[in-house]
LUMLUM-529639 format. One line per 2 residues: number of its first residue (from 1); their letters; for each residue x, y, z of C-alpha. Coordinates in nm, 4 decimals. Example, Ala and Ser with C-alpha at 12.3 -4.5 7.8 and 13.67 -1.06 7.14 Angstrom:
<rs>
1) AS) 1.2300/-0.4500/0.7800 ~ 1.3670/-0.1060/0.7140
</rs>
This chain:
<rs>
1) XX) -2.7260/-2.5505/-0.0476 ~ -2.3704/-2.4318/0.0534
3) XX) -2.3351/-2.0359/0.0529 ~ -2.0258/-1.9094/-0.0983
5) XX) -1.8435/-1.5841/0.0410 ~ -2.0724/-1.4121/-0.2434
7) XX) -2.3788/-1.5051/-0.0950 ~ -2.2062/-1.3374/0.2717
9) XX) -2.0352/-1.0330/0.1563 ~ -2.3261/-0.9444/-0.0642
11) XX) -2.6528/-1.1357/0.0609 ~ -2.6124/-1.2809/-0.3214
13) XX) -2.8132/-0.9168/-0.3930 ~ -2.5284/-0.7197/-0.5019
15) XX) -2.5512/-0.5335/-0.1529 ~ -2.2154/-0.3843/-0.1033
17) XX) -2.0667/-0.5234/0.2054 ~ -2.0265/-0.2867/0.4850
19) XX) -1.6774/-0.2288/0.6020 ~ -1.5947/-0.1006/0.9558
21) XX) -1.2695/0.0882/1.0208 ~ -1.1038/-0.1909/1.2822
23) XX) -1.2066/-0.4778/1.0539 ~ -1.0101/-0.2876/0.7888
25) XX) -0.7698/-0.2295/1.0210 ~ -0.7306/-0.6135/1.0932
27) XX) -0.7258/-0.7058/0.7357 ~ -0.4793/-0.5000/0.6568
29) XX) -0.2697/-0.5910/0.9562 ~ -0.2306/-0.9587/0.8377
31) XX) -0.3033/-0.9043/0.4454 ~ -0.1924/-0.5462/0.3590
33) XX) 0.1437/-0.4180/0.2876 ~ 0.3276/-0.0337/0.2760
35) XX) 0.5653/-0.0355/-0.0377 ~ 0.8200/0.2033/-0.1405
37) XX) 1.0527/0.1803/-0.4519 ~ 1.2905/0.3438/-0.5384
39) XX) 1.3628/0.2857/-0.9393 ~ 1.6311/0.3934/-1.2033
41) XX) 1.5026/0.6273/-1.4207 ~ 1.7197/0.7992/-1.6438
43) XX) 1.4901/1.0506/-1.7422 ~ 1.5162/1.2126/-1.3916
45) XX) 1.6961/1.4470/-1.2516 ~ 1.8387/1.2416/-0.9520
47) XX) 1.8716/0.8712/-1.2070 ~ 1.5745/0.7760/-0.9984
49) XX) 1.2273/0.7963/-0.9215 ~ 1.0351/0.6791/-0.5729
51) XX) 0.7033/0.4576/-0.6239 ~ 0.4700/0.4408/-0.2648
53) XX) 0.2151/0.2271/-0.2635 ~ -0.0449/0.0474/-0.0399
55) XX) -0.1461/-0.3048/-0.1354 ~ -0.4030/-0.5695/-0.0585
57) XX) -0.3785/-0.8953/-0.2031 ~ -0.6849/-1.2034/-0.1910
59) XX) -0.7383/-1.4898/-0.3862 ~ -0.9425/-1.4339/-0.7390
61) XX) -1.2344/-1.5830/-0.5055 ~ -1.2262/-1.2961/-0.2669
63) XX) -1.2165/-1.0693/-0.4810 ~ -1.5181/-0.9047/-0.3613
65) XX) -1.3426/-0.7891/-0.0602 ~ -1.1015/-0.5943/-0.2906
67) XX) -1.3524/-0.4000/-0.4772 ~ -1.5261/-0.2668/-0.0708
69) XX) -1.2015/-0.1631/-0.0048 ~ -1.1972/0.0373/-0.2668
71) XX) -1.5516/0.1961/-0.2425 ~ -1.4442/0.2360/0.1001
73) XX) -1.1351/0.4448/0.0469 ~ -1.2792/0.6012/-0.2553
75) XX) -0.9547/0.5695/-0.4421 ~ -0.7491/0.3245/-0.5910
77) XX) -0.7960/-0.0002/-0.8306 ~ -0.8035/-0.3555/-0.8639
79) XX) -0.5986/-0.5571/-1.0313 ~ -0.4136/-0.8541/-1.1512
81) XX) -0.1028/-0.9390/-0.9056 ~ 0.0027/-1.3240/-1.0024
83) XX) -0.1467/-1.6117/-1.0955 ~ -0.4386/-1.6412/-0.8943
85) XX) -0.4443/-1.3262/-0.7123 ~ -0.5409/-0.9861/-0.7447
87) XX) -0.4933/-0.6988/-0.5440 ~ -0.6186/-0.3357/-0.4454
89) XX) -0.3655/-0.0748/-0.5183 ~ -0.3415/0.2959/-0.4066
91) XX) -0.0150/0.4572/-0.5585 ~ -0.1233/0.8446/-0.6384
93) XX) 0.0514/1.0339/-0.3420 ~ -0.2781/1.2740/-0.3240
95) XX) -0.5187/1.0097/-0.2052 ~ -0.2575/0.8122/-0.0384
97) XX) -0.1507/1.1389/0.1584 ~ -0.5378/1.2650/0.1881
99) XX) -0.7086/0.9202/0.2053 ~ -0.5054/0.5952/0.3214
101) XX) -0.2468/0.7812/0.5513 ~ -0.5872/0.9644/0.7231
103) XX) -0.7525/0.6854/0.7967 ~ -0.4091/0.4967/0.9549
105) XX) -0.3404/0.7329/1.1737 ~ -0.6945/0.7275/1.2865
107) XX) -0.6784/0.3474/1.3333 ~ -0.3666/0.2376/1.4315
109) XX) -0.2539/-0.0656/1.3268 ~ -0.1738/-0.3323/1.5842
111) XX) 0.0917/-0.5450/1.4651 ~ 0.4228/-0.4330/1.3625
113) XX) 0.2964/-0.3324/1.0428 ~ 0.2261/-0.0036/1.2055
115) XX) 0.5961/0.0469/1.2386 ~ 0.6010/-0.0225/0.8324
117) XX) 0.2943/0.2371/0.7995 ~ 0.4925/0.5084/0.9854
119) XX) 0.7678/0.4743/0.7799 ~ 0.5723/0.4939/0.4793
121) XX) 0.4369/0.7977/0.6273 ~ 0.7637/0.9273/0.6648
123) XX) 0.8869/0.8795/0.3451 ~ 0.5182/0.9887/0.1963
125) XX) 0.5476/1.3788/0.3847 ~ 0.9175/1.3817/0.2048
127) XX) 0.7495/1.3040/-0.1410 ~ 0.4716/1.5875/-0.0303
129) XX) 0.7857/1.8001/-0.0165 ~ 0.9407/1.7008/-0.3386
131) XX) 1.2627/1.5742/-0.1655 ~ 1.2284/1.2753/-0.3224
133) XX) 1.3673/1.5022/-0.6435 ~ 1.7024/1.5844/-0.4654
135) XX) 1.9673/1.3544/-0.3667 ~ 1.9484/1.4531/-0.0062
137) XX) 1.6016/1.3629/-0.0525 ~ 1.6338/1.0214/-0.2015
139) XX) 1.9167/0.9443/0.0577 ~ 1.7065/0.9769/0.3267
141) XX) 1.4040/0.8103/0.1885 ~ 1.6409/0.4974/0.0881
143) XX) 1.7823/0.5069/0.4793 ~ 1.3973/0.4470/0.5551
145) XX) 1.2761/0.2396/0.2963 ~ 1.5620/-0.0099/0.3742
147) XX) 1.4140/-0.0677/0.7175 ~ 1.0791/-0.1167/0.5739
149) XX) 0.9176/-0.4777/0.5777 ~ 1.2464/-0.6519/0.6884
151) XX) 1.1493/-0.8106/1.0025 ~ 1.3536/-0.5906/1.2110
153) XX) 1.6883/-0.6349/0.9682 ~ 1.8266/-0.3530/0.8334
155) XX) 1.9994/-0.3499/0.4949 ~ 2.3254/-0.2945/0.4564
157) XX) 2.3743/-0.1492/0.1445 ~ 2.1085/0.0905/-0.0604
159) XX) 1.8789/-0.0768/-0.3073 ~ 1.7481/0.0884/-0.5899
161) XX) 1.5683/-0.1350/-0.8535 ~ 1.5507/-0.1394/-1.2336
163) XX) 1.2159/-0.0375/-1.3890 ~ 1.1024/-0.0641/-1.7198
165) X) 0.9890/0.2744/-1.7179
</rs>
């Protein structure tokens, strides 16, 4: 009989799987990524409005490992992403300020995604102080954003995206 990742993640029992921190941290160094946008949004003050977020994204098939993150962090959902895959998303700055950037600074990342995650950071303690409702705020969150998950290029110019919101 060939065991599926079912019958290993949940002894085919429904037995949650048990998650330790520098696993996480490993998954999330090769699978996980710290977004910011910044959107137009004409129904704010500064034309704009700043989305963080912390991702995870598996096959359909592993989606088991999706839903134990998210017991694990005790926030966030699961969700379609495209086509096949789905994803676990944290975007409400309380439990990524009280939950996700916790636990990161705890267990630092080792790849240069921790250089990602401390931006994020960054730009996360701005939101915590509402700058990202000022211009000077959004300024300086777009200077950091557009060094985020570039592979060590810069952009030149400021990018602000459309939203449909």
């Amino acid at each position: 009989m060939i065991k599926t990742l079912r019958d290993y993640t949940f002894g085919g029992k429904g037995v949650a799987m048990d998650l330790q921190p520098q696993w996480i941290v490993g998954f999330v160094d090769g699978e996980g990524c710290f977004y910011v946008g910044i959107f137009k949004r004409k129904d704010m003050t500064v034309g704009c409005q700043v989305q963080s977020e912390f991702v995870v994204v598996q096959h359909e098939k592993n989606i088991q490992i999706l839903y134990a993150l998210k017991k694990f962090f005790g926030c966030g959902k699961v969700c379609p992403n495209h086509g096949s895959r789905k994803c676990f998303k944290v975007r409400k700055k309380e439990d990524l300020l009280t939950k996700i950037l916790p636990f990161f600074e705890r267990h630092s990342l080792k790849t240069t995604k921790n250089i990602d995650f401390l931006k994020f950071r960054d730009i996360l303690l701005l939101q915590a102080k509402n700058e990202d409702l000022t211009f000077e705020g959004i300024a300086k969150i777009t200077k950091i954003k557009n060094t985020m998950n570039t592979r060590g290029e810069q952009l030149s110019e400021p990018k602000i995206e459309s939203s449909s919101t």
